[in-house]
Structures are given as structure tokens and as C-alpha cells.
C-alpha positions as CSV (number, residue, x, y, z in Angstrom):
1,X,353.5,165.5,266.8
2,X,352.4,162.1,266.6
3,X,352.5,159.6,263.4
4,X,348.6,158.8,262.9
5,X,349.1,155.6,260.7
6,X,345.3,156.7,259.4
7,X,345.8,160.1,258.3
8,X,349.0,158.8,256.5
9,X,346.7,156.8,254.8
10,X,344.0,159.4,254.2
11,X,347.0,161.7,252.5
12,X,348.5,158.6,250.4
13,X,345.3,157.7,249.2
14,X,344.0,161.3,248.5
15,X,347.4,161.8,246.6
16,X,346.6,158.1,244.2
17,X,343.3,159.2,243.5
18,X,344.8,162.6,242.1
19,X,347.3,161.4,240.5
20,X,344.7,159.6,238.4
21,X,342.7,162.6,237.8
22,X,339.9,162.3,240.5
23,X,339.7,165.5,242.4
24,X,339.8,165.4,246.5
25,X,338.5,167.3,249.2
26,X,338.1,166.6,253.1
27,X,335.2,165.8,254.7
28,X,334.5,166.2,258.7
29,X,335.4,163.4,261.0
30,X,333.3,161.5,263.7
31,X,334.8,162.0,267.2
32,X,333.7,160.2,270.3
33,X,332.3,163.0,273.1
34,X,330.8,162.2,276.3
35,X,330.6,158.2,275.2
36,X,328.6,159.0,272.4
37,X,330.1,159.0,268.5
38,X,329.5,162.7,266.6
39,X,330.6,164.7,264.2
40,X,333.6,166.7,264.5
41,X,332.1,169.9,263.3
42,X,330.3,170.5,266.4
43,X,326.3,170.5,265.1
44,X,324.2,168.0,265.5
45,X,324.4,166.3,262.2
46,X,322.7,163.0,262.5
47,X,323.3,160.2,259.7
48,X,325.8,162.9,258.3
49,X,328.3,163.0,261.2
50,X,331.7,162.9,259.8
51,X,330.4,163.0,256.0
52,X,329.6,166.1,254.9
53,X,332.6,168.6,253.5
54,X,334.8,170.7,255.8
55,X,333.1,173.9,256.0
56,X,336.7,175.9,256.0
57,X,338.9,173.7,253.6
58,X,336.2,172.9,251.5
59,X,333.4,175.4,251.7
60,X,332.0,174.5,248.3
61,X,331.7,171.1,248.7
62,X,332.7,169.2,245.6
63,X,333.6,172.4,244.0
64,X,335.8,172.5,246.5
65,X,337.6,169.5,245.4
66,X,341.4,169.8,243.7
67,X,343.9,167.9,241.9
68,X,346.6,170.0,243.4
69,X,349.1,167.6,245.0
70,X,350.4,170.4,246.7
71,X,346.8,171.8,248.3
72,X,346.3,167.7,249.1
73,X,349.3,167.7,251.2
74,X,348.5,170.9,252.9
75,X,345.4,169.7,253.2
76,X,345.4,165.8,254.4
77,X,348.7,166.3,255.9
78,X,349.0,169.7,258.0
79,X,345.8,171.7,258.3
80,X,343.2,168.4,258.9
81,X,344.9,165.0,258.9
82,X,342.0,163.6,260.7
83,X,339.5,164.1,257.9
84,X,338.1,161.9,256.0
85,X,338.5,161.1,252.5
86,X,336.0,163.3,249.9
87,X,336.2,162.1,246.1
88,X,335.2,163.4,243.4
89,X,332.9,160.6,241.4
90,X,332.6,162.8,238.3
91,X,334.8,160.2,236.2
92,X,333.3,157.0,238.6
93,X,331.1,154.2,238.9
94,X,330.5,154.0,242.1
95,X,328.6,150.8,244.1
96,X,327.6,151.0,247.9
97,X,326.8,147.6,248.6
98,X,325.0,147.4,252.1
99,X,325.1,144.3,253.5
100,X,322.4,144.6,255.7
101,X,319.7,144.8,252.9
102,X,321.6,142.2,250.4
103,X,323.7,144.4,248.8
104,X,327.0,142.7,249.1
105,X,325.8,139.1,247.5
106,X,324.2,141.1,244.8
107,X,327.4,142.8,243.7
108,X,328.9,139.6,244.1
109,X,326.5,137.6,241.7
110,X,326.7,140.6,239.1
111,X,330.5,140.6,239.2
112,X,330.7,136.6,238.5
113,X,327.6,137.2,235.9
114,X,329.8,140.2,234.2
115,X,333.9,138.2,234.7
116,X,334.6,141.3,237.0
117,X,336.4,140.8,240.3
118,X,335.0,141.7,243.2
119,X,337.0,143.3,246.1
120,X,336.9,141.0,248.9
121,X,335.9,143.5,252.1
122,X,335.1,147.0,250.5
123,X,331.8,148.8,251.6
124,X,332.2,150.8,248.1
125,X,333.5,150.2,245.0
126,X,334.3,151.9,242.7
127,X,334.9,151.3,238.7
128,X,336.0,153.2,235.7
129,X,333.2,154.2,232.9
130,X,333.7,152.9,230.0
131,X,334.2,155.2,227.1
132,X,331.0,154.6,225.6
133,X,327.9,153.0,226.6
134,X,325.4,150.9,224.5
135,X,321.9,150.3,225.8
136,X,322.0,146.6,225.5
137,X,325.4,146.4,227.6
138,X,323.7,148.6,229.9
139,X,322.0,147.0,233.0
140,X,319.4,148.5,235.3
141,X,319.4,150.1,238.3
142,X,318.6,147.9,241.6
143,X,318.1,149.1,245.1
């Protein structure tokens, strides 16, 4: 067996966002076949090649999702190290900031505007709620 630096990191980072109570599950994989990039799960999946949940390991989808360190392991580090990463965002905020439409310098601007950091490189981020939420602290939605 080979050490996959990835999947290491796919298990490790699984395992952090359990340990702070955000359950995991594993999502297929994009795989490169014939020179072209698909999904690992063998159907013709489009925009959701290597997205979408792992039909065995996690057949429910986000139901499917634990905070089992144990199953995690199993999971991420034996039965599908190649998968990708699955998160439950049930206790999250969480921002996709495409680039291509703006996205990025708009998180950026609301960040300075609110004295919250931005992540320098991350295609989502993600924030924790706060406890309660007051109509005139919150802000509206933009696409």
C-alpha cells in the first residue's frame, strides 16, 4: 500500500471537523478515464462528478453522516481513502465565493467591512453561527 499524502489529509481533516461536532461522510471522487476527468462512480454525472455521496458508505446522504471517529477512520482511511470530503453544514455558515462571477472580492470587501479575516486562497469558507441573530446585524443575501 502506498502513503497517498491526500487521503491522509482527507482522514485528518474529517477527524478535526468531528472532533468539533460537524458530522462527515464521503463523497465520490473524479478520476481521469480515457483523457477525459469523471466521476468515480461510473454514471455519467455531469457538474456532479466526484460530489455527490458514496452510494455504499453513505447511502443516505447527509443522513449518512457520523461523528464516529472510529467509522471516520474506517471510512477515510481503509474502505475509501480517495473520497472526498462530505460535511455536514447543519452547525455552519458556509460561503462559496466563485471568482469567476466576483465572488472572491465580495467576500473580501464584506470581511474588511465586518473586521473578519478572510482566508487567503479558500474556494469555501466556512464560519460558526452565532448564538443568536438580530435582524439589524443580519445582512442580505447576494448572488
Amino acid at each position: 500500500m502506498t502513503y497517498d499524502r491526500n487521503a491522509a489529509s482527507t482522514l485528518l481533516t474529517a477527524l478535526a471537523f468531528a472532533r468539533h461536532g460537524h458530522a462527515v461522510f464521503p463523497l465520490w471522487w473524479p478520476v481521469t478515464h480515457n483523457g477525459q476527468t469523471v466521476c468515480a462512480c461510473g454514471r455519467l454525472c455531469g457538474k456532479q462528478g466526484g460530489k455527490h455521496p458514496h452510494s455504499r458508505f453513505a447511502p443516505n446522504g447527509i443522513h449518512s453522516a457520523t461523528l464516529d471517529s472510529g467509522i471516520i477512520k474506517l471510512l477515510f482511511g481503509l474502505r475509501c481513502p480517495e473520497a472526498n470530503l462530505g460535511v455536514s453544514t447543519e452547525k455552519l455558515v458556509v460561503i462559496d465565493a466563485d471568482p469567476r462571477h466576483g465572488g472572491d472580492e465580495a467576500l473580501a470587501a464584506r470581511c474588511r467591512a465586518l473586521g473578519a479575516r478572510r482566508p487567503a486562497a479558500a474556494a469555501h469558507t466556512s464560519f460558526s453561527p452565532p448564538l443568536t441573530t438580530s435582524p439589524s446585524r443580519a445582512s442580505p443575501q447576494t448572488r
